[in-house]
DRENDO-1510 file (C-alpha; in Angstrom, 1 decimal, always signed):
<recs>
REC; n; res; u; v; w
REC; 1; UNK; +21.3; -36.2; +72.5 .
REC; 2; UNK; +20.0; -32.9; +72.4 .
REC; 3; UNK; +19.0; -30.9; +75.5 .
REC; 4; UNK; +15.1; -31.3; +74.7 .
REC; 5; UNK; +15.4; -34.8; +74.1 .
REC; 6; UNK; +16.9; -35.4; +77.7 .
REC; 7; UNK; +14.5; -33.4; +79.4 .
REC; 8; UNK; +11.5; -35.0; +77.8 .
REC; 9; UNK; +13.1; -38.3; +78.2 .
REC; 10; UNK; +13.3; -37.7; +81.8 .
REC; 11; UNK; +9.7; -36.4; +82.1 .
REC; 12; UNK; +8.4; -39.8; +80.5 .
REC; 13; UNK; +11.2; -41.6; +83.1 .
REC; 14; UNK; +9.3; -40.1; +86.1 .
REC; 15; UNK; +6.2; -40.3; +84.9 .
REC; 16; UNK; +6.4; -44.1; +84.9 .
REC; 17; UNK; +7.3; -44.1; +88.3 .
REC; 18; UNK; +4.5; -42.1; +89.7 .
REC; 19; UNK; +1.7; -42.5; +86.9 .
REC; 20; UNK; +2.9; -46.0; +85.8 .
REC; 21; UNK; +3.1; -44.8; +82.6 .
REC; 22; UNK; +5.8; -43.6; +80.3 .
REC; 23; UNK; +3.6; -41.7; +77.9 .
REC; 24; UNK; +3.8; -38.0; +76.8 .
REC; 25; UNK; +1.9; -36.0; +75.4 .
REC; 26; UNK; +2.6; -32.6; +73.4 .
REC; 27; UNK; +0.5; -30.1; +72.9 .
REC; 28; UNK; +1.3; -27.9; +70.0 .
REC; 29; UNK; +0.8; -26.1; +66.5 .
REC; 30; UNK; +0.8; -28.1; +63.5 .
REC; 31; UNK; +4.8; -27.7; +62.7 .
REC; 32; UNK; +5.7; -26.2; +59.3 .
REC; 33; UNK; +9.1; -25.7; +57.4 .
REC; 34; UNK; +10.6; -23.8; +59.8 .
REC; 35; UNK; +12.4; -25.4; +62.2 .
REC; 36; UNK; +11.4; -24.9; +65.8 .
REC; 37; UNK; +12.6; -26.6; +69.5 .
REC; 38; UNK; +10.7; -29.9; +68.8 .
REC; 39; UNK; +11.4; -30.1; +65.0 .
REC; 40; UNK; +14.6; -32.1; +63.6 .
REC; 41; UNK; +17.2; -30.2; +62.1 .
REC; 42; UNK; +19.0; -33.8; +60.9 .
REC; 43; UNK; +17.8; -37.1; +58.9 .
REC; 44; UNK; +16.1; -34.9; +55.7 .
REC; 45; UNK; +15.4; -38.2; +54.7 .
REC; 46; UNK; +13.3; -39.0; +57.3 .
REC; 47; UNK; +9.2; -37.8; +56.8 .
REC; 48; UNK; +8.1; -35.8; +59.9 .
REC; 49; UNK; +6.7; -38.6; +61.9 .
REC; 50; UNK; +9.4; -40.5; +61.4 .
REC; 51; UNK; +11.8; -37.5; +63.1 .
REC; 52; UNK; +9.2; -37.1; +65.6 .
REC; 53; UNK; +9.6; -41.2; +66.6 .
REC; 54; UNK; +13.3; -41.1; +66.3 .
REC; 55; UNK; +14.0; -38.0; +68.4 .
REC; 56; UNK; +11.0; -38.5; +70.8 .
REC; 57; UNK; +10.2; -41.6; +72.2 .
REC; 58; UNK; +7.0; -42.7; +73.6 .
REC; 59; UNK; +6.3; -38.7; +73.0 .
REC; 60; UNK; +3.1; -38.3; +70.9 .
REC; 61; UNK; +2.1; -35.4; +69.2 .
REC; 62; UNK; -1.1; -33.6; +69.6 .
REC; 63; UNK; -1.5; -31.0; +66.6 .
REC; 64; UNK; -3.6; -27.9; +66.2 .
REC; 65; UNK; -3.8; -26.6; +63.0 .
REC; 66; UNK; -3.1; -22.7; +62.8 .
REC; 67; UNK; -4.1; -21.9; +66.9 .
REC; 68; UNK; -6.2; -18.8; +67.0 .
REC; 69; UNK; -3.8; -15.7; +68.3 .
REC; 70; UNK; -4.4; -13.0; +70.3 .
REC; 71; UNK; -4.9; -10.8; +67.1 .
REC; 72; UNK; -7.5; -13.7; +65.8 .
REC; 73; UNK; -9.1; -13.2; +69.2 .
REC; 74; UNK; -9.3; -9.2; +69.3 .
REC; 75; UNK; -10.5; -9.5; +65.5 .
REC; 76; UNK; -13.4; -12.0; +66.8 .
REC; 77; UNK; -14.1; -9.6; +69.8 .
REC; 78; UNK; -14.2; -6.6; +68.0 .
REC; 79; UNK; -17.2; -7.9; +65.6 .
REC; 80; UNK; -18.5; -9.1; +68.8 .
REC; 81; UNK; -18.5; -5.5; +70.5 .
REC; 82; UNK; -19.6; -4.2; +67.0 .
REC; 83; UNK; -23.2; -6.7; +67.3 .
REC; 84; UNK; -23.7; -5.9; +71.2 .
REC; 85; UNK; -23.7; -2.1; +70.4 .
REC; 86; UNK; -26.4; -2.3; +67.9 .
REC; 87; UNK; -29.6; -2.1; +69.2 .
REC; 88; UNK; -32.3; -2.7; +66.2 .
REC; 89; UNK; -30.8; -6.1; +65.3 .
REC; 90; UNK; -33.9; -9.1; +65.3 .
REC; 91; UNK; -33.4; -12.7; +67.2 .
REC; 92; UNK; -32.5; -14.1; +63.7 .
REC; 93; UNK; -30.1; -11.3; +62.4 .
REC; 94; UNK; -28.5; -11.5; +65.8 .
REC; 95; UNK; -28.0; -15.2; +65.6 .
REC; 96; UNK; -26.3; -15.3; +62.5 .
REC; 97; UNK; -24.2; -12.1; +63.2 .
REC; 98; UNK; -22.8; -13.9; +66.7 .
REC; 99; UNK; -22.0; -16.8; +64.4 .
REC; 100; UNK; -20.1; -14.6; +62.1 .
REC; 101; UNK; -18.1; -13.2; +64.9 .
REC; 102; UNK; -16.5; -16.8; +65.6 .
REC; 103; UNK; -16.3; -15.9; +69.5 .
REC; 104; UNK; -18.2; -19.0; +70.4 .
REC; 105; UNK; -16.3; -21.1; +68.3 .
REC; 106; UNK; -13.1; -19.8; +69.3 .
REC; 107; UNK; -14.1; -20.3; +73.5 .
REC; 108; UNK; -15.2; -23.6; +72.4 .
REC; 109; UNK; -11.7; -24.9; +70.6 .
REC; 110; UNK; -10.0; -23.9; +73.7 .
REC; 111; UNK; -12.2; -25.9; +76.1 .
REC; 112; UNK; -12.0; -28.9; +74.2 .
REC; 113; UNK; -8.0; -28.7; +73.9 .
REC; 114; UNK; -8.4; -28.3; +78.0 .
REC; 115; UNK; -10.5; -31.0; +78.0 .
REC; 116; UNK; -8.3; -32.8; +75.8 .
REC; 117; UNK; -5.7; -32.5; +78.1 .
REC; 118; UNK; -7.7; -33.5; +81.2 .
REC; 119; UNK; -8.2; -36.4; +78.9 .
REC; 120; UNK; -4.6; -37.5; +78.7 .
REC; 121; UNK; -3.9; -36.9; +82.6 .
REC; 122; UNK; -6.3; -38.5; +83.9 .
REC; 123; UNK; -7.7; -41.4; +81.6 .
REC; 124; UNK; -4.4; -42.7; +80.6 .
REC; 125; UNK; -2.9; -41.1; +83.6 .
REC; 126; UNK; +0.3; -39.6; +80.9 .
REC; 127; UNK; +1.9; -36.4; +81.3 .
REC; 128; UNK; +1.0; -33.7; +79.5 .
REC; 129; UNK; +3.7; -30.9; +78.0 .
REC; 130; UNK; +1.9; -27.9; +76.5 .
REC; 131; UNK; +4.4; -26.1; +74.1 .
REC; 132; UNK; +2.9; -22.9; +72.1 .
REC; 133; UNK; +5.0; -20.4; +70.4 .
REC; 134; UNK; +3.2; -17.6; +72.1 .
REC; 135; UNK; +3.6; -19.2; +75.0 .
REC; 136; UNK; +2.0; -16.4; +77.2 .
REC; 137; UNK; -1.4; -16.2; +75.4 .
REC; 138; UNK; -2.5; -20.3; +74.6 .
REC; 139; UNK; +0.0; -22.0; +76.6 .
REC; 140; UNK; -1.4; -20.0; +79.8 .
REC; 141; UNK; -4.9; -20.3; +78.5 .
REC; 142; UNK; -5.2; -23.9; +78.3 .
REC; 143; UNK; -2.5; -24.9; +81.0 .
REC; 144; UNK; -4.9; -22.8; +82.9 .
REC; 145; UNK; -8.2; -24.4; +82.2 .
REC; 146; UNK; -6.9; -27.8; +82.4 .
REC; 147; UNK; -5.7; -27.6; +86.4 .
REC; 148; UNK; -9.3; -25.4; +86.6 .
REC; 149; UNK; -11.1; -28.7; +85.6 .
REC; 150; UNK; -8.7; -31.2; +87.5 .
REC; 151; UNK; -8.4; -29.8; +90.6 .
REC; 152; UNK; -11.5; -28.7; +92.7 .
REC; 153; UNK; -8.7; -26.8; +94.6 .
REC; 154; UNK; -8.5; -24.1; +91.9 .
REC; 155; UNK; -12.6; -23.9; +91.9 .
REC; 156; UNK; -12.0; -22.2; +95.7 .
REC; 157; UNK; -11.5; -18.8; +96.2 .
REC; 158; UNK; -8.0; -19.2; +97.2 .
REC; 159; UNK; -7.0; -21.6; +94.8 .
REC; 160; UNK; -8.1; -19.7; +92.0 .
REC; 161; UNK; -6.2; -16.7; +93.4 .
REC; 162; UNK; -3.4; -19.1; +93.1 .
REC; 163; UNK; -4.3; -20.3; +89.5 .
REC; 164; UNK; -4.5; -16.9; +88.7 .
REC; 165; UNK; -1.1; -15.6; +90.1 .
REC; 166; UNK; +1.2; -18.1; +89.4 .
REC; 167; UNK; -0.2; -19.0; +85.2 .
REC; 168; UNK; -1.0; -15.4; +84.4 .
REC; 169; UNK; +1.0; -12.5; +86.5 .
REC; 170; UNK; +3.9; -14.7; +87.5 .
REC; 171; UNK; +4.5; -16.5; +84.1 .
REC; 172; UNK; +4.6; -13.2; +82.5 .
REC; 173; UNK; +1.0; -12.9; +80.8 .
REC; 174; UNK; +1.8; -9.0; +79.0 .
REC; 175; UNK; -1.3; -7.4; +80.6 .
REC; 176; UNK; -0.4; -3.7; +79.8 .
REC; 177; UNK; +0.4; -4.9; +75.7 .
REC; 178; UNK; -3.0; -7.2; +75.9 .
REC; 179; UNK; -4.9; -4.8; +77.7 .
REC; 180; UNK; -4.5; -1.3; +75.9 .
REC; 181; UNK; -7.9; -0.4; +75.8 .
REC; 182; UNK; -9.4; +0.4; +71.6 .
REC; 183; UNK; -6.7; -1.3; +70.2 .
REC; 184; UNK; -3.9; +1.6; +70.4 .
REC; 185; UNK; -1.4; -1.0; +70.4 .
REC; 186; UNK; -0.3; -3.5; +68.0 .
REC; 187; UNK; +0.2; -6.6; +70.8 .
REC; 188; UNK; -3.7; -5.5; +72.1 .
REC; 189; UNK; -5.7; -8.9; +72.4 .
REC; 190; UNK; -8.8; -10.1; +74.9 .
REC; 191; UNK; -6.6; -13.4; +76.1 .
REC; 192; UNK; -7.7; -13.1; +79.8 .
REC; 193; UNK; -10.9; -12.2; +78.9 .
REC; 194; UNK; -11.7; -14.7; +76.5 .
REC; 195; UNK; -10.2; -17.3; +79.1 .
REC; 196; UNK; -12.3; -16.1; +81.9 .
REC; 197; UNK; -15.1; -16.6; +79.4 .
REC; 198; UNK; -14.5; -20.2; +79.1 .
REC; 199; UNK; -14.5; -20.0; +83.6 .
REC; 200; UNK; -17.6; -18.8; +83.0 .
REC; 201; UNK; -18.9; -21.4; +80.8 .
REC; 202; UNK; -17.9; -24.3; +83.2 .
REC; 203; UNK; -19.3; -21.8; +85.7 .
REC; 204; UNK; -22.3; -22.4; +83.8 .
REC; 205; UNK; -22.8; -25.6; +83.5 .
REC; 206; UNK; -21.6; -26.6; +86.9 .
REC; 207; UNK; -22.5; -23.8; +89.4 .
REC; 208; UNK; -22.3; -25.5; +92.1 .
REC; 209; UNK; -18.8; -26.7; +92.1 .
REC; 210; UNK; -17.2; -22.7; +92.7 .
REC; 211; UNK; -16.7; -21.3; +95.8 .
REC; 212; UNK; -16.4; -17.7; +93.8 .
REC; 213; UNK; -20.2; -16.4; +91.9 .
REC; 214; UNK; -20.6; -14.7; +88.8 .
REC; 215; UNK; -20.0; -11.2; +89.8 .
REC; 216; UNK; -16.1; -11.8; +91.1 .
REC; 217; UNK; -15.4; -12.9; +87.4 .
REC; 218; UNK; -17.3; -10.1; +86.0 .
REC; 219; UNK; -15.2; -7.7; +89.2 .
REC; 220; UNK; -11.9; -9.7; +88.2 .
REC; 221; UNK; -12.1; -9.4; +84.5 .
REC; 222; UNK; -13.1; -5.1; +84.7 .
REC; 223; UNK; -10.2; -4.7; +87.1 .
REC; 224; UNK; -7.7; -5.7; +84.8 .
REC; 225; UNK; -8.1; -3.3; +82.7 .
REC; 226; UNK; -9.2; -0.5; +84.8 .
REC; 227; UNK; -5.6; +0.3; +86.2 .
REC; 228; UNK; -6.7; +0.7; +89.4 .
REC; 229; UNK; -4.7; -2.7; +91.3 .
REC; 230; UNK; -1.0; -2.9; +90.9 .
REC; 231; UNK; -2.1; -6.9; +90.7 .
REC; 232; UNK; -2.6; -6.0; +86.7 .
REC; 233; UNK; +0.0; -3.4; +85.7 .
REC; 234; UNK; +2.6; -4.0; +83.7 .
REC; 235; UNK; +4.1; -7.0; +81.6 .
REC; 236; UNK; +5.7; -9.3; +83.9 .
REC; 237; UNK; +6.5; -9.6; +88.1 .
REC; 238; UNK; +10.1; -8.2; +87.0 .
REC; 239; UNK; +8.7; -4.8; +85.9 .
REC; 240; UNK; +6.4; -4.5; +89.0 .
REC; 241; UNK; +9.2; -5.0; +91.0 .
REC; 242; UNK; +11.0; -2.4; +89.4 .
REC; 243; UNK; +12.2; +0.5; +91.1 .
REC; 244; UNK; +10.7; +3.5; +89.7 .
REC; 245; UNK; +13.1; +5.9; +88.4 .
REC; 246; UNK; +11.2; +9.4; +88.3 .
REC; 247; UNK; +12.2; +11.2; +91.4 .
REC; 248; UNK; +8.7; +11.5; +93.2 .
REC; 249; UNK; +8.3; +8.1; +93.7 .
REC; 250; UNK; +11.7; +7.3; +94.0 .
REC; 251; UNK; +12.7; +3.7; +95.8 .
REC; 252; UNK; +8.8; +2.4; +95.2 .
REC; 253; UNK; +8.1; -0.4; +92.5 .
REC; 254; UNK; +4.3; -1.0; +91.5 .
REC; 255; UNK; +4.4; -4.6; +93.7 .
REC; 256; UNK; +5.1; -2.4; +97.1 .
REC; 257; UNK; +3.3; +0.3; +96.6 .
REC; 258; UNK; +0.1; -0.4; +95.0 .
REC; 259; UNK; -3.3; -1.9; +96.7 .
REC; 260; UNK; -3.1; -5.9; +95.5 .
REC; 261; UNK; -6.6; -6.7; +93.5 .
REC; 262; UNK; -6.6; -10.1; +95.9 .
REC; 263; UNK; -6.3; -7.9; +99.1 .
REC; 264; UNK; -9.1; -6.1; +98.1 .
REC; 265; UNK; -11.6; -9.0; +97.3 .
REC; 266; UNK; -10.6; -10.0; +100.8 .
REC; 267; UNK; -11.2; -6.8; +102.5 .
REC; 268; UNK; -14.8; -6.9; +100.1 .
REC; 269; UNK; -15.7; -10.6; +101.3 .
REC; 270; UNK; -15.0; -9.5; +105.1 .
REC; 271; UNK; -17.6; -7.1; +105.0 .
REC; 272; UNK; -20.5; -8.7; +103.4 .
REC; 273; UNK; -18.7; -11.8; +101.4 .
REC; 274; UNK; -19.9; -10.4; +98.2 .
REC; 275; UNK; -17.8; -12.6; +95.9 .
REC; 276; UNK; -18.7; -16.5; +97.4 .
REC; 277; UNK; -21.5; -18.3; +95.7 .
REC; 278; UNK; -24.1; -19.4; +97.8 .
REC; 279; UNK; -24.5; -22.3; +96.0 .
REC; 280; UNK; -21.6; -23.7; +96.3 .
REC; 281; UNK; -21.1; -27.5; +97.1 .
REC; 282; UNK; -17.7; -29.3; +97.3 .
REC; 283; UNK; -19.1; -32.7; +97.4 .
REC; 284; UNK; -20.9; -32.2; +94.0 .
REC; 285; UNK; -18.2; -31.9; +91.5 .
REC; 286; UNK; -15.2; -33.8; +93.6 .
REC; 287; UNK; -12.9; -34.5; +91.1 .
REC; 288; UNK; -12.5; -33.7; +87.4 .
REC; 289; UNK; -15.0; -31.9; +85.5 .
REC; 290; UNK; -15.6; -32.6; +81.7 .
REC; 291; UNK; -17.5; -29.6; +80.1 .
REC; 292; UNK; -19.7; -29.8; +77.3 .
REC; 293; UNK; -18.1; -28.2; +74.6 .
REC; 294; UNK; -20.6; -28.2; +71.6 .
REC; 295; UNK; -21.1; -24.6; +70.7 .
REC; 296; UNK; -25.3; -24.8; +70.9 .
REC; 297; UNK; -24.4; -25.8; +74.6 .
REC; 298; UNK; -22.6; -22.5; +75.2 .
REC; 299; UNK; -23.8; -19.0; +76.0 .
REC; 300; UNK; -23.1; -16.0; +75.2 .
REC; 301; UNK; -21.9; -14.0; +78.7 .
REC; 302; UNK; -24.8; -11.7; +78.1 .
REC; 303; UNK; -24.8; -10.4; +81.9 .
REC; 304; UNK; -20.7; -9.2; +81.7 .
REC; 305; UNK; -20.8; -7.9; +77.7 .
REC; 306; UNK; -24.0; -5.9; +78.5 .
REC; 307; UNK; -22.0; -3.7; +80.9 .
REC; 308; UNK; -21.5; -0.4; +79.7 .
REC; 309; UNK; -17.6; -0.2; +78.5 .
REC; 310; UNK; -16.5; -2.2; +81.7 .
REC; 311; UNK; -17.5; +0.3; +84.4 .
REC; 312; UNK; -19.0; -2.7; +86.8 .
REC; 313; UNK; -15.9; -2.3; +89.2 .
REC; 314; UNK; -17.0; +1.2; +90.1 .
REC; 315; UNK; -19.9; +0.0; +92.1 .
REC; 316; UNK; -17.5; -2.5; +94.4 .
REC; 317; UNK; -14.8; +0.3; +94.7 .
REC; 318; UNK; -16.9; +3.1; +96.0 .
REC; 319; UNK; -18.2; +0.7; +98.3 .
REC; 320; UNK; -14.6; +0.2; +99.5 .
REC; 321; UNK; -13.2; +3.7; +99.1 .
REC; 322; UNK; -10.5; +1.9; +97.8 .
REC; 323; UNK; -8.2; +3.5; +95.4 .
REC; 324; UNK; -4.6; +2.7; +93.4 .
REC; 325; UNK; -2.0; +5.7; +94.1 .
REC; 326; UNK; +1.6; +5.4; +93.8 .
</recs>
């Protein structure tokens, strides 16, 4: 047996135990000829779903046919930034230009593979294994979402600080490749912004079930990719622990020696708790939230995309005289 086979099998093992049910899920891209960690190098003789049934039991499948990636998503954001910044466009042209740019349609595939997730945890109470090949951009996307709309932990300020730090920075999420500002780079993709979009659209819907408003998405999103918080630099934990080598700032490391973006939304929130929304009721959304996912039911984030070339942080920092040195 194959090292993938025994872990799985031992996922579904304890899953009967606690869940009382020995189903898993997988969450993944349509496979093709190339073979990959959950494809079957033996049995040619064998179709696909037969492999899949001999390699994997009580493992089922859940395909996605060619998953957007992060170059899909800048493309889609780009013709997005391209209709914001003209100004003589009527209701009508406007309508069928946002169409064109796919963005809605893309933030709406990923809430209904989150949703469909939430589905499998807790209506058939199965586990769920979510296995992309860029497992930095979807995975952490919809792994993400999913404990966003499970857990009412992860809809407080806290636990979304959590969410935040251990699926994005400490997973590895490539901000500095995703977040190169124009496109300078090849790997440059809005991942975290399109995910904070689809926050923002169970925002939405359900405002009163976030401890966090409007503006601490719109703050969160501008500061990772203004440079300023150490919280945002770099690739991975392992680089921001780094020692840097030039001899100025010799036996510092961006983690130690830069201001943390979550120290300084609690330094903000001290003063005049700028970031908590005032409508915000625990009791009303207790448990699991199912967002509506049809695309006519979703908005455009007119308020953060209106901003002039993501410049909202200023305003907060000044107010702070907060700044990143090294």
């Amino acid at each position: 047996m194959r090292l993938d086979e025994t872990i799985l099998q031992a996922v579904c093992v304890s899953t009967e135990k606690t869940r009382g049910s020995t189903k898993l899920y997988i969450f993944t891209e349509k496979p093709d000829s190339t073979p990959t960690a959950l494809s079957d190098p033996m049995h040619t003789s064998l179709t696909a779903a037969q492999k899949r049934a001999y390699y994997y039991h009580n493992c089922q499948f859940e395909y996605i046919v060619s998953p957007p990636t992060f170059k899909n998503i800048r493309h889609s954001f780009r013709k997005l930034s391209a209709l914001l910044e003209e100004n003589k466009v009527g209701e009508d042209e406007f309508l069928i230009a946002l169409d064109d740019t796919q963005w809605l349609y893309r933030v709406q595939e990923l809430l209904q593979t989150a949703a469909g997730v939430v589905g499998k945890l807790e209506e058939e109470r199965a586990s769920v294994l979510v296995s992309y090949d860029s497992g930095w951009d979807r995975t952490t996307q919809i792994t993400s979402l999913a404990q966003l709309l499970v857990d009412p932990f992860y809809r407080t300020m806290n636990g979304f600080q959590i969410l935040v730090q251990k699926e994005w920075l400490w997973f590895g999420h490539p901000f500095e490749s995703r977040h190169t500002r124009h496109g300078r780079v090849k790997d440059d993709g809005p991942v975290f912004l399109q995910w904070v979009d689809c926050v923002w659209q169970v925002f939405h819907q359900c405002p009163s079930a976030f401890e966090f408003n409007e503006k601490f998405l719109m703050v969160m999103v501008e500061s990772s990719y203004s440079g300023q918080f150490g919280s945002f630099l770099l690739n991975n934990e392992q680089e921001r622990h780094k020692t840097l080598a030039d001899e100025a700032h010799k036996h510092k490391s961006v983690a130690t020696h830069t201001l943390s973006f979550w120290t300084w939304v609690g330094m903000v929130n001290a003063a005049g708790r700028t970031f908590f929304n005032h409508l915000y009721d625990p009791h009303t959304y207790p448990w699991v939230i199912y967002p509506n996912c049809a695309v006519p039911c979703l908005k455009l984030w007119t308020r953060h995309y209106s901003q002039s070339k993501y410049q909202v942080y200023n305003t907060f920092t000044k107010q702070g005289g907060i700044y990143t040195t090294i």
